[in-house]
MARVEX-47898 format. One record per residue (C-alpha): residue number from 1; residue in three letters; chain; x, y, z. Coordinates in pm, 1 decimal. Layout:
# MARVEX-47898
num; residu; chaine; x; y; z
NUM; ALA; A; X; Y; Z $
...
//
This chain:
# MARVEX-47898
num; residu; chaine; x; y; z
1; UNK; A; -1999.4; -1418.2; 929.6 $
2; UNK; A; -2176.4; -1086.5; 947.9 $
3; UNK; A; -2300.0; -1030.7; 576.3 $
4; UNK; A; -2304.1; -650.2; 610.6 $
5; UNK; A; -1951.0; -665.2; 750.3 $
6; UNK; A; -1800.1; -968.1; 574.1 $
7; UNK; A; -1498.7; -1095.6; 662.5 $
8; UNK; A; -1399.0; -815.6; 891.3 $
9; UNK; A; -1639.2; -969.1; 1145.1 $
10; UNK; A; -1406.1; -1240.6; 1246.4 $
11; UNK; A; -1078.0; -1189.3; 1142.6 $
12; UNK; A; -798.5; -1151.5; 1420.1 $
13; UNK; A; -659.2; -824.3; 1286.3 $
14; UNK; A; -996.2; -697.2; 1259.5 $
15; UNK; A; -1160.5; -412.6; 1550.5 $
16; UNK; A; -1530.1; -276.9; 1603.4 $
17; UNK; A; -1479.1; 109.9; 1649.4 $
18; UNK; A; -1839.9; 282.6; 1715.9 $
19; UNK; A; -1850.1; 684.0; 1728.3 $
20; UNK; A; -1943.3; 872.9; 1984.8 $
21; UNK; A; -2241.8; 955.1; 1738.9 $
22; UNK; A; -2333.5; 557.8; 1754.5 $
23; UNK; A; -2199.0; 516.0; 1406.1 $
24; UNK; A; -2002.4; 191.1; 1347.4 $
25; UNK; A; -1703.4; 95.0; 1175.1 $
26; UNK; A; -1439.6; -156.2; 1123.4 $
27; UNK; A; -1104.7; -82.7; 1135.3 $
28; UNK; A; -792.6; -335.1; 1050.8 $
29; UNK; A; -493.7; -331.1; 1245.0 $
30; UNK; A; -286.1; -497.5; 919.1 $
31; UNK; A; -293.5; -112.6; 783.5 $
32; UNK; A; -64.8; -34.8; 1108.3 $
33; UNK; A; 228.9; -289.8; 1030.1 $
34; UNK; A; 485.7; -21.3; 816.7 $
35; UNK; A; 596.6; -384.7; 672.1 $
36; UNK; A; 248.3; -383.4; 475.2 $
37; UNK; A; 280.2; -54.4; 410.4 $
38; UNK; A; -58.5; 61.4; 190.3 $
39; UNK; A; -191.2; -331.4; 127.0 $
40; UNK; A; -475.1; -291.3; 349.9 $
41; UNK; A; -709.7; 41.4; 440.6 $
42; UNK; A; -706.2; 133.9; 761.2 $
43; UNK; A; -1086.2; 119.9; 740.2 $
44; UNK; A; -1187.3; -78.7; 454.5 $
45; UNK; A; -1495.1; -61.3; 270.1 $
46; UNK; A; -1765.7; -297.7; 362.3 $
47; UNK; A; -1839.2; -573.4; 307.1 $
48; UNK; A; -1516.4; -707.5; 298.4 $
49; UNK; A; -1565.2; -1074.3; 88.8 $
50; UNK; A; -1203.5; -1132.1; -13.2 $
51; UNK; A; -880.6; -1011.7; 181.6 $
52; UNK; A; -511.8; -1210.9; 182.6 $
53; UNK; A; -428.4; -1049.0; 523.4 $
54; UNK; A; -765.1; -1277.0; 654.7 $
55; UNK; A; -696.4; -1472.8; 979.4 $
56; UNK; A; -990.4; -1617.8; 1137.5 $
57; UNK; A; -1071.7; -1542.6; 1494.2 $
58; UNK; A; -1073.1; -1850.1; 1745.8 $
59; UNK; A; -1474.5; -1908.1; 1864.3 $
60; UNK; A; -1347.9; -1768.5; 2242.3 $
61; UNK; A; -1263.8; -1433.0; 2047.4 $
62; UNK; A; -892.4; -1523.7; 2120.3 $
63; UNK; A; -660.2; -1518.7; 1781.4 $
64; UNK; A; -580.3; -1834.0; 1663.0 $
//
């Protein structure tokens, strides 16, 4: 786990966005689902150390 990114850095529902300014962020794809409607940001503050929507990436990258 990334320690300035948290959790974010391998969960399945999370995505690297960088600006065309270089700047990075992380944005979750939960915040999309109109089921979860306002439980998760659409770019949450970092670092993330707790989150119930957390599902751990596979080691290939592929969501397990």
């Amino acid at each position: 786990m990334n320690a300035a990114v948290g959790l974010c850095a391998d969960c399945r529902y999370a995505r690297r966005v960088v600006s065309a300014r270089g700047s990075e962020f992380w944005r979750c794809l939960r915040a999309d689902d109109p089921a979860l409607a306002g439980e998760f940001p659409k770019y949450p503050r970092l670092p993330v150390q707790r989150c119930r929507g957390y599902a751990r990436r596979d080691a290939s990258g592929t969501p397990s």
